[in-house]
C-alpha positions as CSV (number, residue, x, y, z in Angstrom):
1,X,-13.6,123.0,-95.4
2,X,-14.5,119.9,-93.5
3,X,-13.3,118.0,-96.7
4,X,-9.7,119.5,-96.4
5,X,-9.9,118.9,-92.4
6,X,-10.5,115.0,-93.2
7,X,-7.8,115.0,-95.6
8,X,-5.2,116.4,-94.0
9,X,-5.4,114.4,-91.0
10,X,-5.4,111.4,-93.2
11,X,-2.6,112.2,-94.8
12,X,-0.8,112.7,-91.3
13,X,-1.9,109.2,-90.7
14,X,-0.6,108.0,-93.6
15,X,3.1,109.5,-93.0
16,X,3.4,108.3,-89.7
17,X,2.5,105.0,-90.6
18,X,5.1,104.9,-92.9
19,X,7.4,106.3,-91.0
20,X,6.0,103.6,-88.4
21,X,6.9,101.5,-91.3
22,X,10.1,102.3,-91.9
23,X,11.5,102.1,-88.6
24,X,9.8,98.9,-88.5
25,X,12.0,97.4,-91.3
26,X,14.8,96.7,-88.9
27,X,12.6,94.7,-87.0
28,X,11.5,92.4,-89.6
29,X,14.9,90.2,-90.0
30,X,13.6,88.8,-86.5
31,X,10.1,89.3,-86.4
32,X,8.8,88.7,-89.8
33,X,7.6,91.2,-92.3
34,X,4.3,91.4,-91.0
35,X,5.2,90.3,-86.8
36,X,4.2,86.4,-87.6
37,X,6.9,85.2,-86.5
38,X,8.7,84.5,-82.6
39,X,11.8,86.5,-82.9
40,X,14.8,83.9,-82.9
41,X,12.0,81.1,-82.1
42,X,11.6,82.9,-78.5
43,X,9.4,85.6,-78.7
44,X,5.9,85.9,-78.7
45,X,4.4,86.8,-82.1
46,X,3.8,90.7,-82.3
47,X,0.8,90.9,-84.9
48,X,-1.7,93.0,-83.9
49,X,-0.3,93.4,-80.2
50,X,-2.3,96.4,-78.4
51,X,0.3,100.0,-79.5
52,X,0.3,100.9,-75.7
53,X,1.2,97.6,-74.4
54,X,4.2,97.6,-76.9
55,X,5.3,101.1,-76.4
56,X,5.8,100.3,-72.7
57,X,7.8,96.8,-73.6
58,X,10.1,98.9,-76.3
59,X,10.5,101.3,-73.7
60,X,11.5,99.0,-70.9
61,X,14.2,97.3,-73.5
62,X,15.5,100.9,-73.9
63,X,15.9,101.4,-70.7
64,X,17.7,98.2,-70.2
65,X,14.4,97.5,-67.0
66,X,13.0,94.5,-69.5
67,X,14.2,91.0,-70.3
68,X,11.4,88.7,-72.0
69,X,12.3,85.6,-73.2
70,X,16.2,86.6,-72.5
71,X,16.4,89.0,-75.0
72,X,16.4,92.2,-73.4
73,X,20.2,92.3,-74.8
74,X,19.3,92.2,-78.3
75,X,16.3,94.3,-78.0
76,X,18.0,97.0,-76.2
77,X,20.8,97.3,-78.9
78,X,17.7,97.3,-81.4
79,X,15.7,99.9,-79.9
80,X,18.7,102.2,-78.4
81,X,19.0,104.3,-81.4
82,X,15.1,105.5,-81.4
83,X,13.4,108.5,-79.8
84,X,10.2,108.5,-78.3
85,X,8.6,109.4,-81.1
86,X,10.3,106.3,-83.3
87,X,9.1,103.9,-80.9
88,X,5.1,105.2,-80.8
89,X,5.3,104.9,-84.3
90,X,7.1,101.4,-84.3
91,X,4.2,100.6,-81.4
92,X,1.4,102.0,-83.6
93,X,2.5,100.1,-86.7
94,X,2.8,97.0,-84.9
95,X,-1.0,97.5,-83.9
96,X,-1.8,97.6,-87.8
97,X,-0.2,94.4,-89.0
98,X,-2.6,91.9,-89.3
């Protein structure tokens, strides 16, 4: 039984990483496949950044209340189309890139 237990909540994991993942992709173009790089040469590099401290930036740019480096514009337009739960598993994936 404890087997199953283990298993099951690695294979949650596992989906919401890749959903993480997924809704990731659209952040790539800017960031880099894996965060490395400073979004249009402004941003700060996003490898590895803490999940919470990223959920609360993603959520300001939603709410149109953040504006680092001037692009609160562009991120806003970016994140507008993502729930709550899109943008804990965007924050959570970011935390895994290394």
């Amino acid at each position: 039984m404890k087997k199953i237990v283990v298993t099951m909540l690695f294979a949650g994991a596992t989906l919401l990483m890749a959903d993480g993942a997924a809704a990731f992709a659209k952040c790539a173009g800017c960031h880099g496949t894996n965060g490395e790089k400073p979004a249009l040469g402004k941003s700060a590099v996003i490898t590895g950044k803490d999940a919470a401290a990223t959920l609360t930036q993603l959520q300001g740019y939603k709410a149109g209340t953040l504006n680092l480096y001037g692009m609160g514009g562009v991120m806003k337009g970016q994140v507008a189309s993502m729930d709550d739960a899109a943008l804990k598993e965007v924050a959570d994936y970011i935390a895994t890139l290394k």
